[in-house]
mmCIF file of the N, C-alpha and C atoms, coordinates in Angstrom:
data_MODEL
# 
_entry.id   MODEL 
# 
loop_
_atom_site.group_PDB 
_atom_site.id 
_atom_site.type_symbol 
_atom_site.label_atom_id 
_atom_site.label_alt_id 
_atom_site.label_comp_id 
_atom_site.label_asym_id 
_atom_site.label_entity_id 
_atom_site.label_seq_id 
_atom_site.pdbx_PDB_ins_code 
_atom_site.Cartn_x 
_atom_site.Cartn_y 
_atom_site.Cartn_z 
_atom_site.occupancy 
_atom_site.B_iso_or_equiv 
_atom_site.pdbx_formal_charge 
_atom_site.auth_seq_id 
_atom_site.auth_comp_id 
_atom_site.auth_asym_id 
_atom_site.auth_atom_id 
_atom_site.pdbx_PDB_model_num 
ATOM 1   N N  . UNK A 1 1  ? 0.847   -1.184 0.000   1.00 0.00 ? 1  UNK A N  1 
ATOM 2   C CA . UNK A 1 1  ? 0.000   0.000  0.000   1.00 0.00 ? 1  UNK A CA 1 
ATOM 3   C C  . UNK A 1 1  ? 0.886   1.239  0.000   1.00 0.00 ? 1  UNK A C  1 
ATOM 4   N N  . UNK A 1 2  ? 0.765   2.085  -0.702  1.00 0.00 ? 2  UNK A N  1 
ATOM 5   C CA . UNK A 1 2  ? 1.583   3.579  -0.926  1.00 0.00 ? 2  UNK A CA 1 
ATOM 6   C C  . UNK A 1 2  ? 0.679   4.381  -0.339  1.00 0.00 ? 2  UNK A C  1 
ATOM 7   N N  . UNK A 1 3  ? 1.027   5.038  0.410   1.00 0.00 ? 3  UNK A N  1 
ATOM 8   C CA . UNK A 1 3  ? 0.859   6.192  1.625   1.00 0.00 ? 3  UNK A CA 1 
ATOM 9   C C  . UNK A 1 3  ? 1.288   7.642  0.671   1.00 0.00 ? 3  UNK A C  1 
ATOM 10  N N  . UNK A 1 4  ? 0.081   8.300  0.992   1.00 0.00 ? 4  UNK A N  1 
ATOM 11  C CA . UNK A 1 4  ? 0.129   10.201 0.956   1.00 0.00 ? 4  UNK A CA 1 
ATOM 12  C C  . UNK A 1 4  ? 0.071   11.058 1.743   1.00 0.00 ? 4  UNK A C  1 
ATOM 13  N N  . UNK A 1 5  ? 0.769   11.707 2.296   1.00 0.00 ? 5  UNK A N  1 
ATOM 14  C CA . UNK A 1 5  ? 0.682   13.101 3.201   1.00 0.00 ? 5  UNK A CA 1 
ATOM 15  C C  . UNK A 1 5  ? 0.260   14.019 2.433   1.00 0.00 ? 5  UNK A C  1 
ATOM 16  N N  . UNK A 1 6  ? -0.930  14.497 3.159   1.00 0.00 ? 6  UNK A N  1 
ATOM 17  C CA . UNK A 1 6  ? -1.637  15.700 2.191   1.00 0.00 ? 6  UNK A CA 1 
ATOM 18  C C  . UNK A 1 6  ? -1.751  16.994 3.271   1.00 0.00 ? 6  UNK A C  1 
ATOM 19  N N  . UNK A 1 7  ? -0.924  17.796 3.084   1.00 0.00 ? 7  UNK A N  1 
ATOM 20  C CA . UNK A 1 7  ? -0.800  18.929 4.088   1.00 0.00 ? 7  UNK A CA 1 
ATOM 21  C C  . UNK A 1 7  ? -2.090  19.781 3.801   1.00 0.00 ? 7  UNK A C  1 
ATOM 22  N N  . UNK A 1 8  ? -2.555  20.226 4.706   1.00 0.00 ? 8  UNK A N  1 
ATOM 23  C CA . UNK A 1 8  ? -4.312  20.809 4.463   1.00 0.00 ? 8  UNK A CA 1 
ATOM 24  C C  . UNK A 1 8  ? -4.013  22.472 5.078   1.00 0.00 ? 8  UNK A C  1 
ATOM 25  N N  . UNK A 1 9  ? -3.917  23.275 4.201   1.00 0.00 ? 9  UNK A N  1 
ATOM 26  C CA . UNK A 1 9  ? -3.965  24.796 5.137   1.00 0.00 ? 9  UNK A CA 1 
ATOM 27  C C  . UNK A 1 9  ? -4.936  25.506 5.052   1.00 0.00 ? 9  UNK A C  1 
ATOM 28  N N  . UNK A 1 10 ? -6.479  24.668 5.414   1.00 0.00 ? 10 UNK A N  1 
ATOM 29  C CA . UNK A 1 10 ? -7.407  25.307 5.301   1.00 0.00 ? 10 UNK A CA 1 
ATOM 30  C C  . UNK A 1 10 ? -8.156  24.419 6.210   1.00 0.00 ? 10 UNK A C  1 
ATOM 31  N N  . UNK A 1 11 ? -9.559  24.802 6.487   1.00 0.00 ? 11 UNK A N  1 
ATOM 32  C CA . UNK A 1 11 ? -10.156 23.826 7.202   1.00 0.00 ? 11 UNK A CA 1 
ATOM 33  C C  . UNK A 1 11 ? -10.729 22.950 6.932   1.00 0.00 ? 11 UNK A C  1 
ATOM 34  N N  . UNK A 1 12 ? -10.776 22.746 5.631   1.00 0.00 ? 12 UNK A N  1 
ATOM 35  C CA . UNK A 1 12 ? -11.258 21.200 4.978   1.00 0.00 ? 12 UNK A CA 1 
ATOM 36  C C  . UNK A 1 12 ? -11.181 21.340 3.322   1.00 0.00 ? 12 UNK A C  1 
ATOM 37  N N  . UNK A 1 13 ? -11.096 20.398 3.117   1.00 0.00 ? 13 UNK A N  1 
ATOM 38  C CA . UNK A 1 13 ? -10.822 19.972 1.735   1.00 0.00 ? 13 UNK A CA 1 
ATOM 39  C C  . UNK A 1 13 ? -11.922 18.862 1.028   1.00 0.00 ? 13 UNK A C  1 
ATOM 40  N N  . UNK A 1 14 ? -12.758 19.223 0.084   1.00 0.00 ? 14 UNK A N  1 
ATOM 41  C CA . UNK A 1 14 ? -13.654 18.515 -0.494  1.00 0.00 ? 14 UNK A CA 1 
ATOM 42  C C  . UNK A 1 14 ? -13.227 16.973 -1.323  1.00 0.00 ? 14 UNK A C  1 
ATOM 43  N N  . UNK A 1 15 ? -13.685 16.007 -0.894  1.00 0.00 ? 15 UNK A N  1 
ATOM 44  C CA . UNK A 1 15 ? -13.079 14.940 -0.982  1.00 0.00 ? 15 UNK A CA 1 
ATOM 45  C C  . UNK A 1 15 ? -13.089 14.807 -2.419  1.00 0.00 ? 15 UNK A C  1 
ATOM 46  N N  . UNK A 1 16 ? -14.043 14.911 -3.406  1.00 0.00 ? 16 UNK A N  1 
ATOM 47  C CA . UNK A 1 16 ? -13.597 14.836 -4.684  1.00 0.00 ? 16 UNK A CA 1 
ATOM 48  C C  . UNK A 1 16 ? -12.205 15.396 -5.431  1.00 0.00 ? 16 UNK A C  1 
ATOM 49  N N  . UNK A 1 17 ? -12.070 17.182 -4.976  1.00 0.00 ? 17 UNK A N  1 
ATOM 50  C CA . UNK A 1 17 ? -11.219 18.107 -5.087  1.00 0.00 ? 17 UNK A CA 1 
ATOM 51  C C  . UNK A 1 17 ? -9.607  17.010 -4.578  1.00 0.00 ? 17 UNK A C  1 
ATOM 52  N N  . UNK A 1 18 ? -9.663  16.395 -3.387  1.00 0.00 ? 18 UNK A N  1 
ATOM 53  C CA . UNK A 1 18 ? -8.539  16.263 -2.666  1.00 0.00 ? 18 UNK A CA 1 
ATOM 54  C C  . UNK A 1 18 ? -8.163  14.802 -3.336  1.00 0.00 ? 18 UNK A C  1 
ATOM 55  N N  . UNK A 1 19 ? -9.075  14.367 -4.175  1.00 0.00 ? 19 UNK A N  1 
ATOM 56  C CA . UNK A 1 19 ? -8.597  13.173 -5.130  1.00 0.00 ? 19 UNK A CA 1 
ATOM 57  C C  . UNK A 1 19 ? -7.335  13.615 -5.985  1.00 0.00 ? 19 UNK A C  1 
ATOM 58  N N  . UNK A 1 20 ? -7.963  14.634 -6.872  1.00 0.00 ? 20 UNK A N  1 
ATOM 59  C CA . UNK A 1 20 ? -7.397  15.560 -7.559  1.00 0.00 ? 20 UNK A CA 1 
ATOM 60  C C  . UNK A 1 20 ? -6.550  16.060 -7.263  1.00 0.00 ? 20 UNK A C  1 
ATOM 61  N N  . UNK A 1 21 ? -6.225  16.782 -6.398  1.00 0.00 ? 21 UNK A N  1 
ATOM 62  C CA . UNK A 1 21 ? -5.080  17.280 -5.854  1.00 0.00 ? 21 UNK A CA 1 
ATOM 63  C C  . UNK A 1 21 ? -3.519  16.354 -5.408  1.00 0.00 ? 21 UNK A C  1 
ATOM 64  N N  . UNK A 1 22 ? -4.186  15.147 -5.208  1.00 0.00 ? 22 UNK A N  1 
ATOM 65  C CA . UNK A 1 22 ? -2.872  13.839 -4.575  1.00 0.00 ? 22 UNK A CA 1 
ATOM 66  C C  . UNK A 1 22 ? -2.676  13.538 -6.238  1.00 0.00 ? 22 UNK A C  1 
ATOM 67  N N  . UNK A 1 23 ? -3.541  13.640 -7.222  1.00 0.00 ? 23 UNK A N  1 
ATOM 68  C CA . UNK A 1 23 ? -3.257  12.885 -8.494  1.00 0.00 ? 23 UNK A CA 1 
ATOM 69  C C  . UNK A 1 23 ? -3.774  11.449 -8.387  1.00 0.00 ? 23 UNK A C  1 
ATOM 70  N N  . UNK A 1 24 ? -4.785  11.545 -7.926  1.00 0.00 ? 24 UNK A N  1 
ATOM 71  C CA . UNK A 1 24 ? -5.634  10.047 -7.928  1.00 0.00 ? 24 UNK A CA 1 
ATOM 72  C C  . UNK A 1 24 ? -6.463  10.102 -9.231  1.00 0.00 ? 24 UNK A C  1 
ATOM 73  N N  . UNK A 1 25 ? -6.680  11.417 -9.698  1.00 0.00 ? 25 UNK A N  1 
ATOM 74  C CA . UNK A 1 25 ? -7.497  11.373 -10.408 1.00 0.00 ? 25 UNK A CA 1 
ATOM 75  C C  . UNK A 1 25 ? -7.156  13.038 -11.191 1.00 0.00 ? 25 UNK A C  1 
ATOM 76  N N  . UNK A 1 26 ? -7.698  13.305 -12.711 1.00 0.00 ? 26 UNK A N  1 
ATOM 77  C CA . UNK A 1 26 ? -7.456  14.298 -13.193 1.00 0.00 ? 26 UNK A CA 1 
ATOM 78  C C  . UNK A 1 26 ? -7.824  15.695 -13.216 1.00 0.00 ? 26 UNK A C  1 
ATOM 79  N N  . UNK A 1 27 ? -9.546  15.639 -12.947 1.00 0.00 ? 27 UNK A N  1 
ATOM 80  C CA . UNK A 1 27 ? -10.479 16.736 -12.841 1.00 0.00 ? 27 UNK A CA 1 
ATOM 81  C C  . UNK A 1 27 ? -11.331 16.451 -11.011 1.00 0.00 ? 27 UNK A C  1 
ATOM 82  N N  . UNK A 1 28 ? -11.903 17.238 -10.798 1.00 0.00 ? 28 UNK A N  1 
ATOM 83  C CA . UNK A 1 28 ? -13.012 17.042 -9.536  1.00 0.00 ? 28 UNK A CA 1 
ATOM 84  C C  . UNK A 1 28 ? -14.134 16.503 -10.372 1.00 0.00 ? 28 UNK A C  1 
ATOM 85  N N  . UNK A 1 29 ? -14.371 16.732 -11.222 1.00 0.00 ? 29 UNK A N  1 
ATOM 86  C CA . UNK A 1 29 ? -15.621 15.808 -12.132 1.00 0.00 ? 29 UNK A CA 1 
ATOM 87  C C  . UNK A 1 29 ? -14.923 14.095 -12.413 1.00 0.00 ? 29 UNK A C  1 
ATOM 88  N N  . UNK A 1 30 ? -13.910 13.477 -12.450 1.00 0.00 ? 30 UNK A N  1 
ATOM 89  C CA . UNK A 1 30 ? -13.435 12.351 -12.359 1.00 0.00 ? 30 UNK A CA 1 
ATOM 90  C C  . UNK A 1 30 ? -13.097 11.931 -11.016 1.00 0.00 ? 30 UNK A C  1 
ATOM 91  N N  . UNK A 1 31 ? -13.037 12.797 -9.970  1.00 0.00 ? 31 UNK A N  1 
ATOM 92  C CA . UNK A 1 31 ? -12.907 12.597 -8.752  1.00 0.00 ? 31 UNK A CA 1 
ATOM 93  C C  . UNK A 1 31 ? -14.392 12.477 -8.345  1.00 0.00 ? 31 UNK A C  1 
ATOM 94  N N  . UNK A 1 32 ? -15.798 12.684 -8.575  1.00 0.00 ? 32 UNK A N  1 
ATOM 95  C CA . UNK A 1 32 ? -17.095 12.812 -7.832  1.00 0.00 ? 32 UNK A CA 1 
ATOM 96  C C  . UNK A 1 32 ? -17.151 11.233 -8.291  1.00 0.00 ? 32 UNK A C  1 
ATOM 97  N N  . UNK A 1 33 ? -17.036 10.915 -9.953  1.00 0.00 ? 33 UNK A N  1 
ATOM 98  C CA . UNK A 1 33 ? -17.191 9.633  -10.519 1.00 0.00 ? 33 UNK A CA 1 
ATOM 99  C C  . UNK A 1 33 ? -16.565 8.215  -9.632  1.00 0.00 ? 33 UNK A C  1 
ATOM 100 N N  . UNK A 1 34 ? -15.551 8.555  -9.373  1.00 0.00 ? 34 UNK A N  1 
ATOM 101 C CA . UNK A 1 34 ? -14.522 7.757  -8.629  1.00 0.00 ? 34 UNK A CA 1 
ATOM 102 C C  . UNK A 1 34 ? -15.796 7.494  -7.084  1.00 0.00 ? 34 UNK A C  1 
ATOM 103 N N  . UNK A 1 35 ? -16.023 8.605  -6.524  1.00 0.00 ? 35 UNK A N  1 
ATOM 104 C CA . UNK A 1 35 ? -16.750 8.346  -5.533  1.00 0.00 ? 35 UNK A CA 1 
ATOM 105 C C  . UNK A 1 35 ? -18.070 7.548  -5.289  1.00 0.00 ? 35 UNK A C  1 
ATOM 106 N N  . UNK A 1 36 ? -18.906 8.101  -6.405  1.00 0.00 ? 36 UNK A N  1 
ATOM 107 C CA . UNK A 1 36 ? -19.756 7.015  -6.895  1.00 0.00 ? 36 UNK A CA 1 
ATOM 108 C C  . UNK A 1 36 ? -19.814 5.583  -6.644  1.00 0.00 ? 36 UNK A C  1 
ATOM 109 N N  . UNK A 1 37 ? -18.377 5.393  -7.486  1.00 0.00 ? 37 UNK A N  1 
ATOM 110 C CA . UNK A 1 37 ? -18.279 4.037  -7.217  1.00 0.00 ? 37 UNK A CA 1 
ATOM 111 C C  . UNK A 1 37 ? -18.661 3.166  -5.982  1.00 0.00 ? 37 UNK A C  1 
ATOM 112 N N  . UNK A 1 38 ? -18.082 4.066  -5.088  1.00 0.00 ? 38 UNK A N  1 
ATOM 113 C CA . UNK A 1 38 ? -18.170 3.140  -3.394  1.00 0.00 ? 38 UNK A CA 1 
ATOM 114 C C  . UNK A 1 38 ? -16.902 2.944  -3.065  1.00 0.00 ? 38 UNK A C  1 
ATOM 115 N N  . UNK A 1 39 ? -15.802 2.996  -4.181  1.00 0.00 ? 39 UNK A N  1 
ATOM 116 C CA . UNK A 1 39 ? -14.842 2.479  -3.562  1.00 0.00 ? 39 UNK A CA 1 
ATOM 117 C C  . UNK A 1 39 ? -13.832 3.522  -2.867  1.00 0.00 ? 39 UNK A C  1 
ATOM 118 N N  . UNK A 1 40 ? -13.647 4.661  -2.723  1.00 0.00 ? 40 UNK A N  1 
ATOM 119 C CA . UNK A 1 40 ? -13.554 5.830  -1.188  1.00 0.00 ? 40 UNK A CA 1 
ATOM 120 C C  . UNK A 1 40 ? -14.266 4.833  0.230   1.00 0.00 ? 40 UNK A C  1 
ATOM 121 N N  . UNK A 1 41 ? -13.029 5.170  0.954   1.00 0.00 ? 41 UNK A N  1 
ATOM 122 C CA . UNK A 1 41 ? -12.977 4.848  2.114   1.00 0.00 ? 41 UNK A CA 1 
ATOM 123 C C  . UNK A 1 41 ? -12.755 6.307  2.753   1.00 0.00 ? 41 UNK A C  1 
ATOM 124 N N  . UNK A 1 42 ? -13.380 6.970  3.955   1.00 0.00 ? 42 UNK A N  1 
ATOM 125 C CA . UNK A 1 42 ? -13.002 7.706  4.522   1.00 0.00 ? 42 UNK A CA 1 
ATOM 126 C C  . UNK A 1 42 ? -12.845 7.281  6.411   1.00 0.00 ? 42 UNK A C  1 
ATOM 127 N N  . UNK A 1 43 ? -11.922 7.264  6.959   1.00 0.00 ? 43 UNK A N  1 
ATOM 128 C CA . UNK A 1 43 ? -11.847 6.451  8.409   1.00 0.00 ? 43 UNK A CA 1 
ATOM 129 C C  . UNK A 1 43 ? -12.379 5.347  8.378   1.00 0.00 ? 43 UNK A C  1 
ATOM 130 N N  . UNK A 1 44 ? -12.155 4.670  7.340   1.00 0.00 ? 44 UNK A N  1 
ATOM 131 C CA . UNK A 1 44 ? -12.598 2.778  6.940   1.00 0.00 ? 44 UNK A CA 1 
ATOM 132 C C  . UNK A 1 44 ? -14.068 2.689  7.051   1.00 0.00 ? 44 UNK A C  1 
ATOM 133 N N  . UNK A 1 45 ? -14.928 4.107  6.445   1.00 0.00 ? 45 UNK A N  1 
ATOM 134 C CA . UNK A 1 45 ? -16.232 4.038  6.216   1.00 0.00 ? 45 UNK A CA 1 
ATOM 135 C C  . UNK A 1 45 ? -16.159 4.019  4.593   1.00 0.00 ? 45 UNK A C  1 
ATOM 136 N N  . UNK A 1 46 ? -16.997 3.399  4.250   1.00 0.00 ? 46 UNK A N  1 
ATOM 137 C CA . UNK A 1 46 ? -17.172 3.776  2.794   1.00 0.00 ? 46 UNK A CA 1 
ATOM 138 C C  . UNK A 1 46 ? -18.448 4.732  2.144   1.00 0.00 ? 46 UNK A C  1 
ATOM 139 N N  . UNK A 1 47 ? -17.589 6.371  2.021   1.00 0.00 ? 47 UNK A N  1 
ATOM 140 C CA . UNK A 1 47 ? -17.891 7.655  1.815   1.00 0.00 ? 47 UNK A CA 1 
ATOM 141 C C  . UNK A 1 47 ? -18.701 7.864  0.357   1.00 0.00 ? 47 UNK A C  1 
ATOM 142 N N  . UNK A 1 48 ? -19.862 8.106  -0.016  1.00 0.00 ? 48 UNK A N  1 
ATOM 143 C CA . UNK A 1 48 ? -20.763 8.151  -1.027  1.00 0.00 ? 48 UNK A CA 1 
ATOM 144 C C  . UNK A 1 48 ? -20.656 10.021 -1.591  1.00 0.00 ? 48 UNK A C  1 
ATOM 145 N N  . UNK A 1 49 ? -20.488 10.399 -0.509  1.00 0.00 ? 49 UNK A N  1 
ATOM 146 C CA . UNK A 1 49 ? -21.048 11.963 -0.748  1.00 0.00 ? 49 UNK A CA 1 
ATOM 147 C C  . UNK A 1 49 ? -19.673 12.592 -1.515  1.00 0.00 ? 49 UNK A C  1 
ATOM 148 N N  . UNK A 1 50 ? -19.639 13.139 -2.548  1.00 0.00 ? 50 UNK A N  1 
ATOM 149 C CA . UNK A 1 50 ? -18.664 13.715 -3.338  1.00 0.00 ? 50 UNK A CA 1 
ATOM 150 C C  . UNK A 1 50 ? -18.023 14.662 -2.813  1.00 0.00 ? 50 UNK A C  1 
ATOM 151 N N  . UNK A 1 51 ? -18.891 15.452 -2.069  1.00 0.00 ? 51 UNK A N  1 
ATOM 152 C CA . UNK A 1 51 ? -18.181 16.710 -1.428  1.00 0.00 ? 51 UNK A CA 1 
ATOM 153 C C  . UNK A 1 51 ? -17.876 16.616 -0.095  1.00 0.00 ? 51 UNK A C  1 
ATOM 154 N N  . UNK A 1 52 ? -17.731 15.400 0.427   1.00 0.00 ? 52 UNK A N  1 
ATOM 155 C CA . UNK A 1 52 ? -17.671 15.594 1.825   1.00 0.00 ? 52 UNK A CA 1 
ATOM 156 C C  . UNK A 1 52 ? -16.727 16.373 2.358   1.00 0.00 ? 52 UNK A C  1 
ATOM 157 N N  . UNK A 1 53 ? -16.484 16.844 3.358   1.00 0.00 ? 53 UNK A N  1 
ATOM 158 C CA . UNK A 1 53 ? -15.601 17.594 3.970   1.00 0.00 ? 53 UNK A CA 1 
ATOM 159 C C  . UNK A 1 53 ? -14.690 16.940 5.038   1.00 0.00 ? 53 UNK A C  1 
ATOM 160 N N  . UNK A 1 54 ? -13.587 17.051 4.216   1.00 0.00 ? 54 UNK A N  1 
ATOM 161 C CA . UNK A 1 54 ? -12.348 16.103 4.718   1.00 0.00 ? 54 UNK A CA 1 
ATOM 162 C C  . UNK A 1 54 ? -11.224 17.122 5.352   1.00 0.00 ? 54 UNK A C  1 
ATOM 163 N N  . UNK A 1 55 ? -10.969 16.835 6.888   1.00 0.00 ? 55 UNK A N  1 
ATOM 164 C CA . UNK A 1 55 ? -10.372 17.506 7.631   1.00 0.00 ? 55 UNK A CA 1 
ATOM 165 C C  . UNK A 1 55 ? -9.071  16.707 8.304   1.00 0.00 ? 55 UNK A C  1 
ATOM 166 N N  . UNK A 1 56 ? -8.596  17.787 9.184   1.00 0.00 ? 56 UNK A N  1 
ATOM 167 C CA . UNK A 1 56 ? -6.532  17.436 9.424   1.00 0.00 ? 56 UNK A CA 1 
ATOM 168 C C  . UNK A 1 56 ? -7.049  15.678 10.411  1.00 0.00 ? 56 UNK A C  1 
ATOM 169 N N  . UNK A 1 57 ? -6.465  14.857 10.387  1.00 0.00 ? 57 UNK A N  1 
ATOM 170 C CA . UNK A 1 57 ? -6.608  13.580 11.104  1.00 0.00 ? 57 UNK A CA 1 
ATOM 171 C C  . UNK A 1 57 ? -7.189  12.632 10.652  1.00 0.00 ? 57 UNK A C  1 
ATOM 172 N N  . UNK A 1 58 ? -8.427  12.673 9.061   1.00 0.00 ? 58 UNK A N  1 
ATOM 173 C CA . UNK A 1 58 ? -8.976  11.514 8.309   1.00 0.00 ? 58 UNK A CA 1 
ATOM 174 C C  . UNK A 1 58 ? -8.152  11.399 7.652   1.00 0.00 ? 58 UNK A C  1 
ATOM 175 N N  . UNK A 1 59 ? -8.160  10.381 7.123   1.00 0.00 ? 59 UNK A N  1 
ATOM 176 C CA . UNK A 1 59 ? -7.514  9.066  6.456   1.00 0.00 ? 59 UNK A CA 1 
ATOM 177 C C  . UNK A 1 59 ? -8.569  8.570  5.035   1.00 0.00 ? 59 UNK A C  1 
ATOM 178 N N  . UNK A 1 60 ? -8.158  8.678  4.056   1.00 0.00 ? 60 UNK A N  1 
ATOM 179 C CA . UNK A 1 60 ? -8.941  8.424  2.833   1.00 0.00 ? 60 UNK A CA 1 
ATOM 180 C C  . UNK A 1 60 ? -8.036  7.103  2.539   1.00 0.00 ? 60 UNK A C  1 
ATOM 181 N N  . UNK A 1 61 ? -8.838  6.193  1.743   1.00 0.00 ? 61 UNK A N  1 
ATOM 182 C CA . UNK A 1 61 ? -8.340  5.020  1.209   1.00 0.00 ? 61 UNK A CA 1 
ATOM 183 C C  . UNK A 1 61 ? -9.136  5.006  -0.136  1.00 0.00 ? 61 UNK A C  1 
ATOM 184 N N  . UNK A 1 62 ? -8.112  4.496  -1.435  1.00 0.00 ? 62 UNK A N  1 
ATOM 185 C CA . UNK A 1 62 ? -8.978  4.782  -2.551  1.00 0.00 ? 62 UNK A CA 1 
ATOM 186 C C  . UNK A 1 62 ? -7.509  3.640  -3.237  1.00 0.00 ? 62 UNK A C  1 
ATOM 187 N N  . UNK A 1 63 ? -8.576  2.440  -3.594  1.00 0.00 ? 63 UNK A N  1 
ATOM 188 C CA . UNK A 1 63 ? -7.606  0.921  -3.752  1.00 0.00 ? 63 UNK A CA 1 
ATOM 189 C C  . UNK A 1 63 ? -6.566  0.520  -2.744  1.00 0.00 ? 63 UNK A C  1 
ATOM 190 N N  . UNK A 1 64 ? -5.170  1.023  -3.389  1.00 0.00 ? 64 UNK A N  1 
ATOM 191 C CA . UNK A 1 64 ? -4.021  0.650  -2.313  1.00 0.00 ? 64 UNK A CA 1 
ATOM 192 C C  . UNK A 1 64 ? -3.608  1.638  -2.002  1.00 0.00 ? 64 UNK A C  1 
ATOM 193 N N  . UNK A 1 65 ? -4.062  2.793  -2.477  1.00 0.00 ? 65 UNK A N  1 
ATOM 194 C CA . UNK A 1 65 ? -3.474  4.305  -1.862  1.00 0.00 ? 65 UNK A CA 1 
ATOM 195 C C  . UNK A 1 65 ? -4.173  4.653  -0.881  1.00 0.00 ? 65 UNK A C  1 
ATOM 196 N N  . UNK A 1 66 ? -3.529  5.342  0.815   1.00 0.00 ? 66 UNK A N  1 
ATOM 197 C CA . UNK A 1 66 ? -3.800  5.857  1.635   1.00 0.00 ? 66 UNK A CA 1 
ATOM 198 C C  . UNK A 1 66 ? -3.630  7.270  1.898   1.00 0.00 ? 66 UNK A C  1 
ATOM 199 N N  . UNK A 1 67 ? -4.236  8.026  1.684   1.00 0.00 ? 67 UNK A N  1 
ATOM 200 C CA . UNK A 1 67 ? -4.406  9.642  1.970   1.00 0.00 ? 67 UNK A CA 1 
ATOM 201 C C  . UNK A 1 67 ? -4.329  9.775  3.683   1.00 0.00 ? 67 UNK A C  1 
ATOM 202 N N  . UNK A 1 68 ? -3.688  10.426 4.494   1.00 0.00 ? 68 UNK A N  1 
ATOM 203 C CA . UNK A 1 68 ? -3.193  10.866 5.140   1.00 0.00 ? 68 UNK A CA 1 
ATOM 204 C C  . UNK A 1 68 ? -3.331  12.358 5.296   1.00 0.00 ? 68 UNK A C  1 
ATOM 205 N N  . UNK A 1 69 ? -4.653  13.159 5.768   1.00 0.00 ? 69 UNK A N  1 
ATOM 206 C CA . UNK A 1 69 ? -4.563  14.553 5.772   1.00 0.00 ? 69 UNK A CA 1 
ATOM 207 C C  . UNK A 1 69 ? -4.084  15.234 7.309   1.00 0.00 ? 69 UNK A C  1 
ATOM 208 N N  . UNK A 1 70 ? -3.026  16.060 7.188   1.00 0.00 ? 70 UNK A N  1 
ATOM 209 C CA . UNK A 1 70 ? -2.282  16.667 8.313   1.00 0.00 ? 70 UNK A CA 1 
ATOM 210 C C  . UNK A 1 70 ? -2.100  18.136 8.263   1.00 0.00 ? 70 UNK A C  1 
ATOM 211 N N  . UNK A 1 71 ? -1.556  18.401 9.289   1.00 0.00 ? 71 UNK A N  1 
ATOM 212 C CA . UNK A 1 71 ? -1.642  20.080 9.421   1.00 0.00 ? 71 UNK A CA 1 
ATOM 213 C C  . UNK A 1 71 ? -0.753  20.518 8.474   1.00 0.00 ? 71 UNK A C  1 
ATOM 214 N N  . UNK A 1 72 ? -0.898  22.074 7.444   1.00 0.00 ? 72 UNK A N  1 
ATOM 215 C CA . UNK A 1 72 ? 0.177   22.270 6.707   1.00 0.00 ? 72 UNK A CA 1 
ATOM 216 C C  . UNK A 1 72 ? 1.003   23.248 7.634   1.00 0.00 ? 72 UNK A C  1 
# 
């Protein structure tokens, strides 16, 4: 499994957007799609809502990649 540190200097980051941003994915419109799927994990829940609001201490899982969001 390959691990991401995603430094956050704001108070949350929209989980589609923060696909996008690690390079999981190309656009936030291929990042909502991705979510769809089911297969987003957010704190080993599996996260439906495209925009959720992802803050410093969750943990995204999306296949074998682990997102890691921390203070910037």
């Amino acid at each position: 499994m390959s691990m991401i540190r995603f430094e956050l200097d704001r108070e949350y980051v929209e989980l589609n957007q923060l696909l996008k941003l690690v390079g999981l994915c190309d656009s936030g419109g291929m990042g909502k799609a991705i979510v769809a799927t089911g297969e987003v994990t957010v704190d080993g829940e599996t996260e439906l809502r495209k925009t959720a609001k992802i803050r410093v201490g969750q943990v995204v899982r999306l296949d074998d990649v682990e997102i890691q969001v921390v203070a910037a």
